[in-house]
C-alpha positions as CSV (number, residue, x, y, z in Angstrom):
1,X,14.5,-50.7,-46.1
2,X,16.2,-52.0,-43.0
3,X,15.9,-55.2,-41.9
4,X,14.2,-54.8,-39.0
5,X,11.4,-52.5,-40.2
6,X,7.8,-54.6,-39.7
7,X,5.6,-51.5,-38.5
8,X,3.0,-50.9,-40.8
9,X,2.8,-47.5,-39.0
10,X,5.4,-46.4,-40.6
11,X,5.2,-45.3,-44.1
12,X,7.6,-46.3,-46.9
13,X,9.9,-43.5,-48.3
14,X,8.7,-43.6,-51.7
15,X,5.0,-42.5,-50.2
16,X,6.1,-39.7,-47.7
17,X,9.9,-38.8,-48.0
18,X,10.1,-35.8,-50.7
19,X,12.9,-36.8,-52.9
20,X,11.4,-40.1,-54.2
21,X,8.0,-39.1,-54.1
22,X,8.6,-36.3,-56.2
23,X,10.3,-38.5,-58.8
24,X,7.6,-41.2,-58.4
25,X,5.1,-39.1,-60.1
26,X,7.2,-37.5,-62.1
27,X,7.8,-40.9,-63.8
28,X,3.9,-41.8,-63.6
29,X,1.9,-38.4,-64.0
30,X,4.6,-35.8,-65.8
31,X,2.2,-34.2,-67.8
32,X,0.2,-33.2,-64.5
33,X,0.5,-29.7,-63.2
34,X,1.9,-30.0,-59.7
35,X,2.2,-26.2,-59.4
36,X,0.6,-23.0,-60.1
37,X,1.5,-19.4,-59.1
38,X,-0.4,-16.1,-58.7
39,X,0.9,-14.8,-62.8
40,X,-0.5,-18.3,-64.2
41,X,3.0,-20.1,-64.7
42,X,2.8,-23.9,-64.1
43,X,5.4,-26.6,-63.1
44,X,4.6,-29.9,-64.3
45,X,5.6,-32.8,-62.0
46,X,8.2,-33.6,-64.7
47,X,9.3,-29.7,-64.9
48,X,9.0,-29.7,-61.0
49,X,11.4,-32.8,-61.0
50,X,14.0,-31.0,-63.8
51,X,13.6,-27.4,-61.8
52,X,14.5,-29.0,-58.1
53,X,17.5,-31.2,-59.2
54,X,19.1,-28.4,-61.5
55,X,18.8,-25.9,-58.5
56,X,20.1,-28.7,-56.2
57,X,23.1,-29.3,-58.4
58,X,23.7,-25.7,-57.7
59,X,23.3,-25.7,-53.9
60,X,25.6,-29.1,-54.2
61,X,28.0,-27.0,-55.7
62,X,28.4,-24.7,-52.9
63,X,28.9,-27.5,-50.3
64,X,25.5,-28.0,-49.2
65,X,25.8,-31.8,-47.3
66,X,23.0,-34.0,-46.6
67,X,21.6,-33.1,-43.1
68,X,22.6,-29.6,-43.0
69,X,20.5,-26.6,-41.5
70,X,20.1,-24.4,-45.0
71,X,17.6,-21.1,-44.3
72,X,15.5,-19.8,-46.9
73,X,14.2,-15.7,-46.5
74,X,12.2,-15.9,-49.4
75,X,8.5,-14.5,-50.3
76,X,5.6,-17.1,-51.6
77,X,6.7,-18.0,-55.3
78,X,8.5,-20.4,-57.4
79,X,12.1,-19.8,-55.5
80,X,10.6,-20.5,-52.3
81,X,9.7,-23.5,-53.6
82,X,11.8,-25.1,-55.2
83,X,15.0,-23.8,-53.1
84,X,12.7,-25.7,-50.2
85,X,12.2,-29.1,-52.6
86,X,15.9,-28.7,-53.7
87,X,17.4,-28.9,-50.1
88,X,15.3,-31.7,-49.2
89,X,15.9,-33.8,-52.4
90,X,19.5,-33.4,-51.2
91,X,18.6,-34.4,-47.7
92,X,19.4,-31.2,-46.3
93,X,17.3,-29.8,-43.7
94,X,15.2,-27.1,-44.5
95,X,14.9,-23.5,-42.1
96,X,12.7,-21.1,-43.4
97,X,12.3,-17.6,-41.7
98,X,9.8,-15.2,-41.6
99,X,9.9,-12.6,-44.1
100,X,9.1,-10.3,-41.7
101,X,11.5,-11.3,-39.3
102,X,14.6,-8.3,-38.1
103,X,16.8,-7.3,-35.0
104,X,16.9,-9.6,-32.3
105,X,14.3,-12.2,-33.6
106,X,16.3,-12.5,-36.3
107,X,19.6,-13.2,-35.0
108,X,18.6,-15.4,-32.4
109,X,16.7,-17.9,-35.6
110,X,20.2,-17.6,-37.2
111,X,22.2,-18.2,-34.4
112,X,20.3,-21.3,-33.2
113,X,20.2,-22.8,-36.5
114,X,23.7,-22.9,-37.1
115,X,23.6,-22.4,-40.8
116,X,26.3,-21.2,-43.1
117,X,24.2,-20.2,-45.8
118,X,21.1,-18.4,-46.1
119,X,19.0,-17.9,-49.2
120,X,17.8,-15.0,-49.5
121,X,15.7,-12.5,-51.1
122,X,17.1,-9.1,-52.2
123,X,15.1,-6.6,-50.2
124,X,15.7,-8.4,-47.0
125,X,19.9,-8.4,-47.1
126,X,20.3,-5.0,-45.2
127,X,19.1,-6.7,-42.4
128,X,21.6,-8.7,-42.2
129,X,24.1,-5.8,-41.6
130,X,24.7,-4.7,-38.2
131,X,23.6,-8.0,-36.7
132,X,25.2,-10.6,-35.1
133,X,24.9,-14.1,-37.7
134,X,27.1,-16.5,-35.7
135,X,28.1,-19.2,-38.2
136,X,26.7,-17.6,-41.5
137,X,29.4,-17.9,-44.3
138,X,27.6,-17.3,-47.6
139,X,24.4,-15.8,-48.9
140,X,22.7,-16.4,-52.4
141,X,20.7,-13.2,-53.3
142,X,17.7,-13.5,-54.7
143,X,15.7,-11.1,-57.5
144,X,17.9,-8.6,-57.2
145,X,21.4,-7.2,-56.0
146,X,20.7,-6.5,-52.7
147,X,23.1,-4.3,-50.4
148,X,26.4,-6.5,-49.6
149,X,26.7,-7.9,-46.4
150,X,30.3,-7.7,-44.6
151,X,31.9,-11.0,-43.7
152,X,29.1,-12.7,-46.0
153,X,30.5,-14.7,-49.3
154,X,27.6,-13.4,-51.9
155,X,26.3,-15.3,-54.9
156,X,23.9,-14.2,-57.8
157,X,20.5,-16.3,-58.0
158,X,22.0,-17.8,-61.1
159,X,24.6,-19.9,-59.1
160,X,21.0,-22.3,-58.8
161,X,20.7,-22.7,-62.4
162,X,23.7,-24.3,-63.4
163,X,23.8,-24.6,-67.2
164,X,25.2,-28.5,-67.2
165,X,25.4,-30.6,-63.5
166,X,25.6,-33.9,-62.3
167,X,24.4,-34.6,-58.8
168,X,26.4,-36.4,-56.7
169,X,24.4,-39.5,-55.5
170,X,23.3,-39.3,-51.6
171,X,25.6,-40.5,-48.6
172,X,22.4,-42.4,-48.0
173,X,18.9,-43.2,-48.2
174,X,16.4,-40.7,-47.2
175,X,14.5,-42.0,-44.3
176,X,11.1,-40.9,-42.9
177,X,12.2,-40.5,-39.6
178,X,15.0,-37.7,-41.0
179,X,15.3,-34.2,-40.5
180,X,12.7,-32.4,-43.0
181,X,12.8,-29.0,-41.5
182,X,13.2,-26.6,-39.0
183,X,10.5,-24.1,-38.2
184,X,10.4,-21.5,-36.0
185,X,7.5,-20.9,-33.9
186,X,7.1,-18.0,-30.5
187,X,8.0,-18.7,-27.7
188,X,5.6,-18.0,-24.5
189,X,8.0,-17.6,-21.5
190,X,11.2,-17.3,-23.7
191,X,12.9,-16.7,-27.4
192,X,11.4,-18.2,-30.3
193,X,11.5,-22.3,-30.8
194,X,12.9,-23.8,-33.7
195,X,10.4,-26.8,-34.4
196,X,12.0,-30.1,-35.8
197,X,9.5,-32.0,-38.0
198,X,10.4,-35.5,-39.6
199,X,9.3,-36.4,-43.6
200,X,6.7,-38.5,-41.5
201,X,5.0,-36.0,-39.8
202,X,4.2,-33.6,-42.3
203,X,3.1,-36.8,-44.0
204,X,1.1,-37.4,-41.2
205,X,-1.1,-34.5,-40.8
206,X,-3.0,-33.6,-43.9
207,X,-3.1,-37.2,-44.9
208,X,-4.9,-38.6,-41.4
209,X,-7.2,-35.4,-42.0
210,X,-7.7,-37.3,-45.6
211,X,-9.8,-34.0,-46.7
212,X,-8.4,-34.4,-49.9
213,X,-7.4,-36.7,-53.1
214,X,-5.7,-36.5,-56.2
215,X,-7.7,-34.2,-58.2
216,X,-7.8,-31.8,-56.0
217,X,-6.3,-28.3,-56.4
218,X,-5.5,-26.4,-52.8
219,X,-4.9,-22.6,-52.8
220,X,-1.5,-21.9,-50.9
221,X,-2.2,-18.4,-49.3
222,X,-0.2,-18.9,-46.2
223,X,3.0,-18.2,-45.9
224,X,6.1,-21.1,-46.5
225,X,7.8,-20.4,-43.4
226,X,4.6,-21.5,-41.4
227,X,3.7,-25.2,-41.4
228,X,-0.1,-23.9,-42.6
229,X,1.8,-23.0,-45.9
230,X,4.6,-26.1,-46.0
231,X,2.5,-28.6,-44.5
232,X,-0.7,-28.2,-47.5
233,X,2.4,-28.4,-50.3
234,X,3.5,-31.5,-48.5
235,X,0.1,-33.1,-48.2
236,X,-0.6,-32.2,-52.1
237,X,2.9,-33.6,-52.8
238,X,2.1,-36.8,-51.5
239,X,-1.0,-37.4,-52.9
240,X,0.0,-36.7,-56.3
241,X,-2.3,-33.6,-56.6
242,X,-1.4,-29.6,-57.0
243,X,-1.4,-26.5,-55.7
244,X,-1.5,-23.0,-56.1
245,X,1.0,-20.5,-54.7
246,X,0.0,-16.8,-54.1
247,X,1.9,-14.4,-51.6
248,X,-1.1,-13.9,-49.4
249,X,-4.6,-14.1,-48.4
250,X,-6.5,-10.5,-50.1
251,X,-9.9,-10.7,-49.5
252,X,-10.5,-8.7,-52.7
253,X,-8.9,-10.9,-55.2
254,X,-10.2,-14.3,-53.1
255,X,-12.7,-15.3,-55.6
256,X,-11.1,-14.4,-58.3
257,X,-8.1,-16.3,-57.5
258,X,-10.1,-19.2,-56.8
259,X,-11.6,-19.0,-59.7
260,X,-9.0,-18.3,-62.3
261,X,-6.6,-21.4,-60.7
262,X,-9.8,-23.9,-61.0
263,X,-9.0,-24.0,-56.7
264,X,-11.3,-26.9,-55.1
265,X,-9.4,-26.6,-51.8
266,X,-8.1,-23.5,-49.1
267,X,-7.5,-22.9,-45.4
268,X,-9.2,-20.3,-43.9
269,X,-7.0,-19.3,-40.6
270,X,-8.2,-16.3,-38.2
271,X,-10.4,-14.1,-39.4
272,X,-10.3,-15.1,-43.1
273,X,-13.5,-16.9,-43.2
274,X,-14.9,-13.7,-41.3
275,X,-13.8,-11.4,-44.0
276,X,-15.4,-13.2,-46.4
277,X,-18.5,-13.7,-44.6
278,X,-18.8,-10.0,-43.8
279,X,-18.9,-8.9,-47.6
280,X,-21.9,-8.4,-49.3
281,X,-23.9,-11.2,-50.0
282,X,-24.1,-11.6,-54.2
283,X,-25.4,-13.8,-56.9
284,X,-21.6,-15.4,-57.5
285,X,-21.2,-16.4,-53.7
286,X,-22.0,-19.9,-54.9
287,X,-20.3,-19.7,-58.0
288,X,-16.8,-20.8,-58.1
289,X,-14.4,-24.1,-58.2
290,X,-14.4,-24.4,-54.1
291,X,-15.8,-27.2,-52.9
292,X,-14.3,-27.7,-49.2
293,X,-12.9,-25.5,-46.7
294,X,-10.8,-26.0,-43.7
295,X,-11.8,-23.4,-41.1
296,X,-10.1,-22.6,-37.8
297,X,-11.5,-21.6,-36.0
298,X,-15.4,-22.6,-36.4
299,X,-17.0,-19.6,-37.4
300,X,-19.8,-19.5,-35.1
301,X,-22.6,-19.1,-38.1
302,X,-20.2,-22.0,-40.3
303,X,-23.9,-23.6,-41.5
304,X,-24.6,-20.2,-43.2
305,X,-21.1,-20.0,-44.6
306,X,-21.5,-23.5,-46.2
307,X,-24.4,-23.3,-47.1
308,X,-24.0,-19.2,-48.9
309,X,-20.5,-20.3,-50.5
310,X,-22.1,-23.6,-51.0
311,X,-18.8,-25.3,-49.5
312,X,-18.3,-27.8,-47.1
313,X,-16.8,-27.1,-44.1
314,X,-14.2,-28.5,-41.9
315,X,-12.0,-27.6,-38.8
316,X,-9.4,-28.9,-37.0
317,X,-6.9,-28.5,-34.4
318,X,-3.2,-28.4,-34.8
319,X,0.3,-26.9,-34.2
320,X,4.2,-26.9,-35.6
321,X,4.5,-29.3,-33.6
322,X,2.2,-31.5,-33.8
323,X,0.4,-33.7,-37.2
324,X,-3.4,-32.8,-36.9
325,X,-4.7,-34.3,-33.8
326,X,-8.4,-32.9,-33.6
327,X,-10.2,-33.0,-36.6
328,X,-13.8,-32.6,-37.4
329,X,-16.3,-34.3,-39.6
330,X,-18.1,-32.2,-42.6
331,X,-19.9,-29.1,-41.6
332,X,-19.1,-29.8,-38.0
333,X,-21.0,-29.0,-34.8
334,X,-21.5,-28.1,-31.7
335,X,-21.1,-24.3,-32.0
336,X,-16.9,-24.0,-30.8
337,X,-16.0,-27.7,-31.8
338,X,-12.5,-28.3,-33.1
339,X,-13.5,-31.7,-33.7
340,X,-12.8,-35.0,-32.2
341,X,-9.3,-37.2,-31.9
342,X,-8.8,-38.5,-34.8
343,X,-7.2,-42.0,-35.1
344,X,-3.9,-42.7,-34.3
345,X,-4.1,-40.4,-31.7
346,X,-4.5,-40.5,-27.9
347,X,-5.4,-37.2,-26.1
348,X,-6.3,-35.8,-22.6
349,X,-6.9,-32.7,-20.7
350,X,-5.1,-32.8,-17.9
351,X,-4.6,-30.8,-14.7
352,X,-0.9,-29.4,-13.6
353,X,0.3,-32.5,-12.7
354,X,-0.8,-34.0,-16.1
355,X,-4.1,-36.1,-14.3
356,X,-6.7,-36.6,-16.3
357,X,-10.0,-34.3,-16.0
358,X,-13.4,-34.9,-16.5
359,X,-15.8,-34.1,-19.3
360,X,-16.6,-30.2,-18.8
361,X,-13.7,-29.4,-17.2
362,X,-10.2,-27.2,-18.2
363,X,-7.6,-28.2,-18.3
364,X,-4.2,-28.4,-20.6
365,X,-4.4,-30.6,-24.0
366,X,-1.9,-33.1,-24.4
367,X,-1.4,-35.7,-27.2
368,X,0.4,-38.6,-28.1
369,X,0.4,-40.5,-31.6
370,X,1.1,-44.4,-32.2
371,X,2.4,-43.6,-35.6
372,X,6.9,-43.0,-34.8
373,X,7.5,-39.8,-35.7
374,X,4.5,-38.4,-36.6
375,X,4.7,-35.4,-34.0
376,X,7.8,-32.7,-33.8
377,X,11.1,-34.5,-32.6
378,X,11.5,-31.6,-29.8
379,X,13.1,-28.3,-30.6
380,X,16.1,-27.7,-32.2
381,X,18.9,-26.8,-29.9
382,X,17.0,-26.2,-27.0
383,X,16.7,-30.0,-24.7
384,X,15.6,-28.4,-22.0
385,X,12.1,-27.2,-24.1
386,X,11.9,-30.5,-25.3
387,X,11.6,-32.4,-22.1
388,X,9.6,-29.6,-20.8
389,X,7.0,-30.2,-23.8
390,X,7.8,-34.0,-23.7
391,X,7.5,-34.7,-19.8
392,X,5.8,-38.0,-19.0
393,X,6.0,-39.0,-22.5
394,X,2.8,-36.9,-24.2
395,X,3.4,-33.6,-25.7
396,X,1.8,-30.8,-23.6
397,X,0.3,-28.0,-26.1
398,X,0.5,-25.1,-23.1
399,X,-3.4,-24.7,-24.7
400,X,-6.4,-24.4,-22.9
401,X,-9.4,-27.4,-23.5
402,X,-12.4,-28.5,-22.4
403,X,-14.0,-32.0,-23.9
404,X,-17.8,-32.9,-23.4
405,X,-19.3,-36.4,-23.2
406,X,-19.0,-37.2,-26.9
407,X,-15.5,-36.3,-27.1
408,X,-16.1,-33.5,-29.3
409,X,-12.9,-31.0,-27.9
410,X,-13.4,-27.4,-27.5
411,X,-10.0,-24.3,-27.7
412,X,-10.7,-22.6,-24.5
413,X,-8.1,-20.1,-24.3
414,X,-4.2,-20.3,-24.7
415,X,-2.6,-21.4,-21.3
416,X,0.7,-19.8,-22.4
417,X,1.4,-15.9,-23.4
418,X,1.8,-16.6,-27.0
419,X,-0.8,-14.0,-29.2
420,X,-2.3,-15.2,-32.5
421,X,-2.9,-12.1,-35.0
422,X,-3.5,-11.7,-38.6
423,X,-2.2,-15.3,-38.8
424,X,1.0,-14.7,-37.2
425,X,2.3,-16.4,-33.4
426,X,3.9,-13.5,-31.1
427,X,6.0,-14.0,-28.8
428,X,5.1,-11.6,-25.6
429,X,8.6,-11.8,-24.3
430,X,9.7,-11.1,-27.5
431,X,7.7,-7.7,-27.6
432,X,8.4,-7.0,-24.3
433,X,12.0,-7.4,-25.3
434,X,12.1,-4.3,-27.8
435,X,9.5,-2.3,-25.9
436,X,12.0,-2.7,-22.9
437,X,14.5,-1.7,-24.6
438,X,13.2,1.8,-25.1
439,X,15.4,4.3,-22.5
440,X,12.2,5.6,-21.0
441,X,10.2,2.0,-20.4
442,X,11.4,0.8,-17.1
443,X,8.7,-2.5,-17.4
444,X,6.4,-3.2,-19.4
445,X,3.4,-6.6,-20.2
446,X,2.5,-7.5,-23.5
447,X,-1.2,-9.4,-23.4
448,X,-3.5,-9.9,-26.3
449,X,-7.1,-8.4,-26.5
450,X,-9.7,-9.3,-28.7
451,X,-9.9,-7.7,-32.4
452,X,-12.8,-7.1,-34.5
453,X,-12.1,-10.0,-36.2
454,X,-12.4,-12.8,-33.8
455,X,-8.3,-13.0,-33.5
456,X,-6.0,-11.1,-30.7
457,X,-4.5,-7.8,-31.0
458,X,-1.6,-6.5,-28.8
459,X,-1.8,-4.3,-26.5
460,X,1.2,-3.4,-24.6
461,X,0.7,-1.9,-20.4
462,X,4.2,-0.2,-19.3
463,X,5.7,1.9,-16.7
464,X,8.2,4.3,-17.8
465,X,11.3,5.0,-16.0
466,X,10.6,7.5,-12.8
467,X,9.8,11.2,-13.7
468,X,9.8,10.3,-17.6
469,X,6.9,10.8,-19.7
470,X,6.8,9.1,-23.2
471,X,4.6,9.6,-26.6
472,X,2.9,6.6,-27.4
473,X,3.0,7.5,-30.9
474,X,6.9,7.9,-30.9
475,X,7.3,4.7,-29.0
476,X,5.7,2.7,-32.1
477,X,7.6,4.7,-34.6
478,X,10.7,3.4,-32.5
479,X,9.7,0.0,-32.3
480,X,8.6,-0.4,-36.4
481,X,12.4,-0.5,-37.3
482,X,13.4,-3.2,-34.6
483,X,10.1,-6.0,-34.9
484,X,7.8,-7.5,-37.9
485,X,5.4,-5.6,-38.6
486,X,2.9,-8.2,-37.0
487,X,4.6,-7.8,-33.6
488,X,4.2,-3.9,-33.3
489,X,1.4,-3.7,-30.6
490,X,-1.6,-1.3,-31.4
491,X,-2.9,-0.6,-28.1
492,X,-0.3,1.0,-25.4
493,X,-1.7,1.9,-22.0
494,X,0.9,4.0,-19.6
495,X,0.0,3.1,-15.9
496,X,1.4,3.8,-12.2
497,X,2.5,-0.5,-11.5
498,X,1.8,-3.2,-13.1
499,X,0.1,-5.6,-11.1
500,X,2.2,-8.4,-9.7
501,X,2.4,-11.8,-7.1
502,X,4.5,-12.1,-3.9
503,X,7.3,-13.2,-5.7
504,X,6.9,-10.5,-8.5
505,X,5.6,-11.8,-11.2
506,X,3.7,-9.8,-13.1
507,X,-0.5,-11.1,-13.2
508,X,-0.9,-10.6,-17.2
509,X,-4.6,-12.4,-16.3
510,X,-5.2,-9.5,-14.6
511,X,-4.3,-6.7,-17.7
512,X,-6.3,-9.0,-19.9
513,X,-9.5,-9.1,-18.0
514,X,-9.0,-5.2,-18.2
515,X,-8.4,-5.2,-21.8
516,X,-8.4,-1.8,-23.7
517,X,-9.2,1.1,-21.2
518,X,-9.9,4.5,-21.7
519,X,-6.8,5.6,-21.0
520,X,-5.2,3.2,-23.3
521,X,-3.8,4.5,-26.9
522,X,-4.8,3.3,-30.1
523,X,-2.1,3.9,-32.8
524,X,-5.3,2.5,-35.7
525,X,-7.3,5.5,-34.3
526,X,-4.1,7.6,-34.5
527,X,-3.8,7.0,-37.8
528,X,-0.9,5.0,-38.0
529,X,-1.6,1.5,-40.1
530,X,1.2,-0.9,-39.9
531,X,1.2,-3.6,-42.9
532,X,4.4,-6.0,-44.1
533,X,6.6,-4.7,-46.9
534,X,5.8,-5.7,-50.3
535,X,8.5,-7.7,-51.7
C-alpha cells in the first residue's frame, strides 16, 4: 500500500479489488461454489480462479493492457462472466453493452468507449455491419460463427482457452480507486452516458446495505450489463458467498429456480414483485429457500408479500452512479418509503439552485459519500456531464424526492425524461431520435405513461410532416429494426402541434398529464407484442 494511505475509509485491495479477492478465497474456501447457472453447472472458487486466469491468458495474448476499455455483448452465462472477471483480473476496464442494443445507440457506446476489441456473442455480429465502430480492430465471436464483420480482425471463442499460458505479471498493483468498469446508462436531454465506477464503489453498495453474509446464495436474474446484475456478483464476490446466473426474470419458472439453486437471496426490480404477487395464492407460496428480498420499488401491500412468501423485505434507493444511498430496514414502512440515508452518506433535497428544502417538500435528491470513491468518477468521455452531475461538489440524481420528519425519503417522480420499463432505462431523446428519423415525422415527444404494472410505458405524440398521413402500425414495424426492443414505444398518438414554451420547447409535462387518449394507438391491442431476441 502507499505510504501515505491512513483512511480507514478506504478498503484494502485484497477485500474489494477483484483480482486478489478472487484468489483470497480461492486459497481459503476452493471447495466452495462461487457460481451456479440456469443448466446446474458450478464454478468453484478454485475452478472460478483456474477459468478467469486461463481466459485472461487468452485476452493477454491479443494485447489486452491493463486499463484498457474491453466491451463484452454477451447474454447472462458463464462467458459473460468470466470474460468480465478476466478483464478485471488483468486490470482492464470492463464495458458491457446491452444485448439489445443496435443502430445509433450502438455506435455511439462504441465510439465513446474507444475500444479495439469487442467480445461478442454470435447472433449479435451482423449488427456490427453497416455501422460506424470508430476504433474497433478485433472481435472474438462467441457460440457460434457469426456473419464476418468488414474491417473487423475475427477470432474463434477458443482463442480464450489457451491450452498452456503464462500470465504476464501486472504493470502494477490493482488499486481500489481504479477503473472497474464502464456502464452505459440513458441519457435524459442527450445520448447515452457511459458511467465510470471504481473497485470501491461497487464494493461500496451492496456491502453498506450489508443484507447479506457468506452463506448466502443470491439469484442473478438481471442482466450483466446493468449494475443491478454486476453490482449483486460483486457484492457476493466480496463476501465470499455465491450466486446464481440465469438469463432473465420468468415469472413461471421463479419458484422453481429458487428452489432448485437452494436461492436465499433476489432483487425484485419494477414490476417483478407485482407479478408474483398477482398469481394465485397456493399452499407452496411459503415453501422455498428465500428468505430476503430486495424490492424496488415498495410494493404498496409489501406486509402481505412478506408475510404470504414468508420473506423479509427490503428496499432501497440507488443508481449507476451511485453505491446505495437510501436503504431501508426489514419490512419497511411508511407506505412509498425508500428508506433512510444510510451511513456514510450525506443527502438533501434541494431546490434549483441546490438550497436545501424542508421536510414535505420536492425537490431534487443529491448525495455525497465520505467513503473516496465510493460513488461513479463522472462519465466517461463526456466532462461536461460530469461537472453538470458534480456541481457544488454533491451528485445531483435529476430524481424527484420528498423527505418527512424522520428522514424516511420518498421517489416522487423522475425530474429528468428518462423512462424506466420492464427493467430497462430509455432514453426519450434517444427514441425521439429514430422516430424522427422516419420521412413522414416532422417532430415528435417521447413521455412515459403508467403500465399495468406499476412501471412506465412509452408512448410516443408526433406531428407528421404537412399533408402526410402515416400508419401507426407501419411506423413500429420501421422502428423494430433500428432500437432494442425495450425502446419501441407502444402507444403512438398523431396530433395537430405539440405543445410548446416561448422559446420552443416542447412541455412533455403537459403530454404526460394527458397520457393515453382516445385517439392514441395501442400496437399491444393491435396485436403486435414486441419481446428481446432469444440468444
Amino acid at each position: 500500500m502507499p505510504k501515505s494511505w491512513h483512511d480507514e475509509r478506504v478498503v484494502a485491495p485484497e477485500d474489494c479489488v477483484l483480482r486478489p479477492m478472487l484468489e483470497k478465497f480461492a486459497a481459503s474456501q476452493p471447495d466452495k461454489v462461487f457460481a451456479r447457472f440456469a443448466d446446474c453447472s458450478e464454478w468453484t472458487y478454485a475452478q472460478t480462479l483456474q477459468i478467469v486466469r486461463r481466459t485472461a491468458a487468452g485476452l493477454q495474448a491479443l494485447g489486452v493492457q491493463q486499463g484498457e476499455t474491453v466491451h463484452t455483448w454477451l447474454p447472462n452465462g458463464p462467458d459473460a462472466i468470466r470474460t468480465w472477471l478476466a478483464l478485471n483480473y488483468l486490470g482492464a476496464v470492463y464495458v458491457p453493452l446491452n444485448v439489445s442494443y443496435r443502430g445509433r445507440i450502438l455506435e455511439h457506446a462504441i465510439s465513446l468507449s474507444g475500444a479495439r476489441l469487442i467480445i461478442a456473442h454470435a447472433a449479435l455480429t451482423d449488427r456490427l455491419v453497416g455501422i460506424a465502430r470508430s476504433k474497433l480492430t478485433d472481435i472474438i465471436v462467441i457460440d457460434g460463427e457469426g456473419v464476418p464483420v468488414p474491417g473487423l480482425a475475427r477470432h474463434a471463442a477458443n482463442v480464450l482457452d489457451p491450452e498452456a499460458f503464462e500470465l504476464r505479471p501486472l504493470e502494477r498493483e490493482i488499486m481500489p480507486w481504479d477503473l472497474q468498469s464502464v456502464i452505459y446508462t440513458s441519457g435524459t436531454t442527450g445520448p447515452s452516458k457511459g458511467v465510470m465506477s471504481s473497485y470501491l464503489q461497487l464494493y461500496s453498495g451492496g456491502n453498506a446495505a450489508n443484507l447479506t453474509d457468506s452463506n448466502d446464495r443470491q439469484l442473478i436474474n438481471l442482466p450483466l450489463f446493468h449494475m443491478g446484475g454486476t453490482g449483486g456478483v460483486y457484492t457476493m464476490l466480496s463476501r465470499g458467498a455465491s450466486v446464481v446466473i440465469v438469463d432473465a426474470f420468468q415469472i413461471g419458472q421463479f419458484w422453481g429456480v429458487v428452489d432448485a439453486h437452494a436461492v436465499t437471496y433476489v432483487v425484485l426490480l419494477g414490476g417483478m414483485a407485482t407479478l408474483l404477487v398477482k398469481k394465485p395464492t397456493a399452499e407452496s407460496d411459503s415453501q422455498h429457500s428465500l428468505r430476503k428480498v430486495l424490492m424496488v420499488p415498495l410494493l404498496e401491500d409489501a406486509p402481505a408479500f412478506s408475510k404470504r412468501f414468508k420473506v423479509d423485505v427490503y428496499t432501497t434507493f440507488n443508481m449507476t452512479e451511485t453505491s446505495w444511498p437510501i436503504v431501508s430496514g426489514l419490512n419497511p414502512t411508511p407506505l412509498g418509503t425508500c428508506g433512510k440515508v444510510r451511513a456514510g452518506i450525506e443527502a438533501r433535497v434541494v431546490d434549483e439552485n441546490d438550497c436545501e428544502l424542508a421536510p414535505g417538500e420536492i425537490g431534487e435528491l443529491m448525495i455525497r459519500a465520505d467513503r473516496p470513491w465510493a460513488m461513479n468518477s463522472g462519465y466517461f468521455g463526456n466532462p461536461e456531464a460530469t461537472a453538470r452531475a458534480w456541481r457544488n461538489g454533491w451528485f445531483h440524481t435529476g430524481d424527484a424526492f420528498r423527505r418527512d420528519g424522520d428522514g424516511n425519503f420518498f421517489f416522487v417522480d423522475r425530474m429528468k425524461d428518462a423512462i424506466r420499463r420492464r427493467g430497462e432505462n430509455i432514453s426519450s431523446f434517444e427514441v425521439e431520435a429514430e422516430v424522427g428519423s422516419h420521412p413522414s415525422v416532422q417532430e415528435c415527444a417521447v413521455v412515459a405513461v403508467p403500465s399495468e404494472l406499476g412501471e412506465d410505458e412509452v408512448l410516443v405524440a408526433l406531428v407528421t410532416q404537412p399533408g402526410v398521413e402515416i400508419d401507426p402500425k407501419q411506423l413500429i414495424e420501421y422502428l423494430i429494426p433500428r432500437m432494442a426492443h425495450f425502446m419501441v414505444p407502444r402507444y403512438v398518438r398523431i396530433v395537430l402541434q405539440l405543445p410548446k414554451t416561448p422559446t420552443q420547447k416542447v412541455q412533455k409535462h403537459l403530454i404526460r398529464g394527458e397520457g393515453v387518449t382516445a385517439d392514441t394507438w395501442d400496437r399491444e391491442k393491435a396485436g403486435i407484442v414486441i419481446r428481446r431476441q432469444k440468444i
